[in-house]
Structure formats: C-alpha cells, structure tokens
N, C-alpha and C positions, 0 to 999 in steps of 0.2 A: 504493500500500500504506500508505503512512505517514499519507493522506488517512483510509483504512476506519477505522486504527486510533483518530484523532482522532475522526471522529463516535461510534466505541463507548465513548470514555472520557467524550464530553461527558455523558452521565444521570447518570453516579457524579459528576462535578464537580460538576453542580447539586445533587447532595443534600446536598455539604459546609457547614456553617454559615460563613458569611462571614468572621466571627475565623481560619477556617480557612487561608484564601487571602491574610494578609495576611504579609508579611515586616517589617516596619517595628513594633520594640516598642515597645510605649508606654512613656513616660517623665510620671510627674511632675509635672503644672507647678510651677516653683519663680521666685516671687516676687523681682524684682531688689531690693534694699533701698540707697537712696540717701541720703547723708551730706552737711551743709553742712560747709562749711570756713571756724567763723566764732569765731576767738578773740577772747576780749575782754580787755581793758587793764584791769587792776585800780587802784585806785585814783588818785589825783590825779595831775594833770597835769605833767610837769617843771618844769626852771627854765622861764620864757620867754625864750626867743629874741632876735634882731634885729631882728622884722618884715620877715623873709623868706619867698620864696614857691617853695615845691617843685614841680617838676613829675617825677611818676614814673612815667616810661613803661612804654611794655606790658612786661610781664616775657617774656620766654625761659623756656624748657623743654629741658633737660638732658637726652640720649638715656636714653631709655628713662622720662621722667617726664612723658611725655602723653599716658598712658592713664589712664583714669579707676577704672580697678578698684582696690583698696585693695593694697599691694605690702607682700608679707611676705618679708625675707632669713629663710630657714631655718637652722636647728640646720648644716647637713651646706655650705651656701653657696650654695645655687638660689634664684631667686626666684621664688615665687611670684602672678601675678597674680590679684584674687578677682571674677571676671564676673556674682558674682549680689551681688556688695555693691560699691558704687563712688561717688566723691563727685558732688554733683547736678550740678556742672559741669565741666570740663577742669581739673585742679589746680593749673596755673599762672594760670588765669583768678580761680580763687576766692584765691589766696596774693597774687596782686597788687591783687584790692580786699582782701582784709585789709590787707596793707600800707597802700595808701591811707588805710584807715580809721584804723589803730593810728598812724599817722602824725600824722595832723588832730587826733587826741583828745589826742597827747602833749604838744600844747601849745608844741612847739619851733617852729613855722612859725608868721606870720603865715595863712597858706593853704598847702594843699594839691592840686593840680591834677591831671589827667591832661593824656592827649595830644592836640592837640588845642582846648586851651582860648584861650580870647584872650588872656589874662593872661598878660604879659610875667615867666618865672619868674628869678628870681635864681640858683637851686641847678637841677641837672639828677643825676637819680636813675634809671640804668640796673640792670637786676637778671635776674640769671636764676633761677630753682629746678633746686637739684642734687642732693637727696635730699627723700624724702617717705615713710616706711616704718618697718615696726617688723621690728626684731632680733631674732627669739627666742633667738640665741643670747646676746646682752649683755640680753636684758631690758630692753629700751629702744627709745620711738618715737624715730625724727631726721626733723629737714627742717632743709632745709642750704638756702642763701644766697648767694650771689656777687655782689655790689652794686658799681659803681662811682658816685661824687660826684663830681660836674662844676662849672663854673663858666662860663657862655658868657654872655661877650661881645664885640659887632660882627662874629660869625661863628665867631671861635675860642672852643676849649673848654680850660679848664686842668684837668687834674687834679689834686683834693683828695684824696680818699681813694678806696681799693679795700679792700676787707673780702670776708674768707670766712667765714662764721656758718654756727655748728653749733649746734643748742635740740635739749634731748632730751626724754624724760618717760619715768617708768616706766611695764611693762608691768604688769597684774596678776600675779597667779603663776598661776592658773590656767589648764591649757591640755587641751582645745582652745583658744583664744580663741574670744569671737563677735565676729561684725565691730561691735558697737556700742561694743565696749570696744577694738578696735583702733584705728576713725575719731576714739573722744576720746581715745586716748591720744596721736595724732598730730595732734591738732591742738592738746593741751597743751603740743605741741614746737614746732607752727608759733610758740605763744603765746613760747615759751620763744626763739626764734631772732628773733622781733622784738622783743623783751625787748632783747635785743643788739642788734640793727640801733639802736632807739633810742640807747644807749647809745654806740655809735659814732657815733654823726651829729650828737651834743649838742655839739661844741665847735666844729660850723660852722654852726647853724644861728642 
C-alpha cells in the first residue's frame, strides 16, 4: 500500500521546481577579513647597551589567546570571539616577532636572536601572551605580557627579572565597532605593552 501511494505522488514531485525540495537556506557568503599584528617603534633608538645578545624564545599563549579571531570583553562580561575578522596568523606567533623586532630596533642589544640560532646569547627572554582584546566596557584595547629574564650560564639559569605588562589604547567611541578599528586599536596596545617591556629590560641589557 505504502509502495501505490509513492508511485502516485512521484508526477506531482516532479512538477515541483527544484528550490522547492531543498531544506538547506542559503546564506550569504561573507568574506573573512585578516589583520597583521605589526606595531612599530617610534622614534630613536634607546641608551645603548653592553653588547649583549638576547635570545627570545617562542612565546606561550594564555588559555583562551590562541585563537585567531579578534576577542571582544562585552559591556554585560562574555567574550566574544569574531570568525569572519581575525589576525593573519596565530596571535602569539605574530606578538612574538613583534617582540623580536621592537626589541632589535631598541637599540638595547648588541643582537637579537631567536630559538635556535648559533649564537651563544648572554640574556635568555621567556614570555607568554595573556590578554589580546578590546573592552567595550573601559573603552580600551589590552594585550598583557608575562616575561621572564634569565641569565644562563654553564647550564644554570639565574633569575633577573619577571614582569607583568599591561599596554592599552583607546577605543573609538563609536559603536558598533568595525573590526578595522578594533585590530588597530589592539595592536596600539601590543605597541603600548612593548613600550614597557623595553623599559623594563633597559637596566640589564
């Protein structure tokens, strides 16, 4: 019975327009939009140094700061993650060549190294990333820092200094925001947290 009734319905299904039999709504397509995370060092260079040589290993990522979408704390305390705007690489990848860079250009080092390199480093430069995000409720981008300076040598490592650096930057007033004005204003703050980092590392370097 349930056979008859199928063959009688198949003539009216084929007259249906295709659109008709489909359950799946269209959506949109909406463009991913990706951000460098590349602050720059304003003007001249510090004191110089000792002629010492940094090496600043891979940076760490702070639960919940290794996703790449752009992170906003709301007005109410949720964060939200933004999946069609995100920086062009993992944000601990791109905060740790800034570092490097902002580092070399400061003028405090003889050299600047990663991990990995031949060159026997004087200073040893461990770091995590522990915020990366804008506030809308303080109106304000942060990316936060947790750095520790070492000193190794013949195996041991002495502790110099431990720092927790906070760099902010304001947000515009306008809101919604769009994510072009969120990824600079967050990375006015990476600029602003290694502003600091400099500033602490100047009296051993």
């Amino acid at each position: 019975m349930n056979r008859r009734l199928l063959l009688l319905a198949l003539p009216a299904l084929a007259s249906l327009p295709l659109g008709a039999c489909s359950v799946i709504p269209e959506r949109p397509y909406v463009e991913t939009k990706r951000f460098p995370l590349d602050p720059r060092r304003d003007g001249p260079p510090g004191r110089r140094g000792r002629g010492r040589v940094l090496q600043v290993r891979l940076m760490r990522a702070a639960p919940g700061q290794d996703t790449r979408g752009l992170r906003t704390l709301r007005e109410d305390g949720t964060v939200s993650v933004d999946f069609y705007a995100e920086w062009s690489a993992p944000p601990v990848e791109l905060a740790e060549e800034a570092m490097r860079r902002w580092l070399s250009a400061s003028g405090l080092f003889n050299g600047v190294v990663a991990t990995g390199s031949r060159v026997s480093p004087d200073l040893v430069l461990e770091s995590e990333l522990t915020a990366l995000h804008a506030d809308l409720e303080k109106g304000e981008a942060v990316a936060g820092l947790s750095v520790v300076l070492l000193r190794e040598t013949g195996g041991d490592a002495q502790l110099l200094t431990q720092l927790a650096i906070r760099g902010t930057a304001l947000l515009p007033p306008q809101r919604p925001l769009p994510p072009e004005a969120l990824a600079e204003s967050m990375k006015e703050a990476m600029a602003s947290a290694l502003g600091a980092l400099e500033q602490g590392l100047a009296r051993y370097a």
